[in-house]
N, C-alpha and C positions, 0 to 999 in steps of 0.2 A: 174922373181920370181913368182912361182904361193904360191897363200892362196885363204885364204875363207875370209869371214864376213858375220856372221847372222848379215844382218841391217835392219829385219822385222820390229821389233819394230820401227822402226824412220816410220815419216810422209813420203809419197812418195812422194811428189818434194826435200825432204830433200834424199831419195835414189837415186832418179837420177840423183841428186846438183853430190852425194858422187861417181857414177858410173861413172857419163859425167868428173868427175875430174879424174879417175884412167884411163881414155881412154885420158884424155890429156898427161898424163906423159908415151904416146905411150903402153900403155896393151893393148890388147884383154878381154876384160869381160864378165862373162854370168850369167843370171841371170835369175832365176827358179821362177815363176808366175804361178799362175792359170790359166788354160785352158777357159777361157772368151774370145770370140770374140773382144770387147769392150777394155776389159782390156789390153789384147795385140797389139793393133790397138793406145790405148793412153801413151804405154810405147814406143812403137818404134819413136811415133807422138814427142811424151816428148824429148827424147832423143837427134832424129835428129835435134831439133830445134839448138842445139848446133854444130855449123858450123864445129867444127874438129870432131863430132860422127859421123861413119856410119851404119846402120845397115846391119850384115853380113849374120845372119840365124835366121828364127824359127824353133827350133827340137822339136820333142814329149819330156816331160821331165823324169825324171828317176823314179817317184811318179805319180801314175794313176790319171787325169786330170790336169796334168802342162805342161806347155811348157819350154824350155831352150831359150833362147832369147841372141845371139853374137853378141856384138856391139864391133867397132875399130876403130882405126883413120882411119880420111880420107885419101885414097890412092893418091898419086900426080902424075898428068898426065891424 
């Protein structure tokens, strides 16, 4: 099933708690961040710390200075 969620407003360990949970129940997710070295570098760091995240891609994002960031489960094998 694809959707959205604006979940800016929440705190970001509370976005990526809510991300790393929608890539447990096997989605694909992406998620649109500012274009920050930094920022990008501790959402991937964030992520993968959760054993079933992988990170898939960074894309240019659809909004001048963001990026799209694909995370998914771990592939087996």
């Amino acid at each position: 099933m694809k959707g959205f969620a604006d979940i800016a407003d929440l705190d970001e360990d509370d976005r990526i708690k809510l991300m790393a949970d929608a890539v447990a129940l096997g989605n694909v997710i992406g998620c649109a961040i500012d274009d920050i070295p930094e920022k990008i570098e501790r959402y991937i760091e964030k992520m993968t710390e959760y054993p079933h995240v992988r990170h898939i891609v960074t894309d240019p994002g659809l909004v001048e200075n963001t990026v799209t960031i694909r995370f998914g489960p771990v592939l087996d094998g």
